[in-house]
C-alpha positions in Angstrom: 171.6 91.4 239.5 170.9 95.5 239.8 171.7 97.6 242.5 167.8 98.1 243.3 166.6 94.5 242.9 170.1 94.1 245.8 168.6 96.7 247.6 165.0 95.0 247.7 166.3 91.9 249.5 166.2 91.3 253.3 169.8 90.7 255.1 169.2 87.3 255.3 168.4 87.1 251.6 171.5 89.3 251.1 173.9 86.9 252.9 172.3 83.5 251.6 172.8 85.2 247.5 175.8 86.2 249.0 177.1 82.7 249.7 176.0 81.0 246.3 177.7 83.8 244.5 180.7 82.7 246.3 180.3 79.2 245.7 179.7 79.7 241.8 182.9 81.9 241.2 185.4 79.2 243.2 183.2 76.4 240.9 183.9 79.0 237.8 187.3 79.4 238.7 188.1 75.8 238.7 186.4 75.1 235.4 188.6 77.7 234.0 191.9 76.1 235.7 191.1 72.8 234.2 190.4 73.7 230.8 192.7 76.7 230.5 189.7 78.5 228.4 188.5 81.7 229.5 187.2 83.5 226.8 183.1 83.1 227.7 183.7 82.7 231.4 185.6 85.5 232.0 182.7 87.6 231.9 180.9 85.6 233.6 183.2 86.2 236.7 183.4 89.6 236.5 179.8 89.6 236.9 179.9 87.4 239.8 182.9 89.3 241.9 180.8 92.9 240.7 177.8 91.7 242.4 179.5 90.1 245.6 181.1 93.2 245.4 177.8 95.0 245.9 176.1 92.8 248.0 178.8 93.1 250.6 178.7 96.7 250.5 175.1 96.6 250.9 175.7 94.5 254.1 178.8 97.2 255.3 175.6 100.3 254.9 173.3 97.9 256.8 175.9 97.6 259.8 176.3 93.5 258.7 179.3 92.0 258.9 180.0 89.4 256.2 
């Protein structure tokens, strides 16, 4: 996702993206483990860590802890 569609969402919205990001890069991760291939899903998790990434310091500027 942007940084301005982020910066549209409530902090409950924030935190519940934020915990399905988090979910999809340890399911991404695994994949990767268990077939040894990375070549597709490597960018793939650098988009997910980028926007967790953002969406916690979104949450740090809002005064949320995550």
């Amino acid at each position: 996702m942007k940084i301005k569609e982020l910066r549209g969402l409530s902090t409950e919205a924030l935190q519940v993206r934020l915990g399905e990001l988090r979910l999809e890069s340890g399911i991404e991760r695994r994949k990767i483990a268990s077939t040894g291939v990375a070549s597709k899903k490597g960018a793939k998790i650098r988009e997910v860590r980028r926007t967790i990434a953002q969406i916690q310091t979104l949450l740090r500027e809002r005064g949320v802890a995550s």
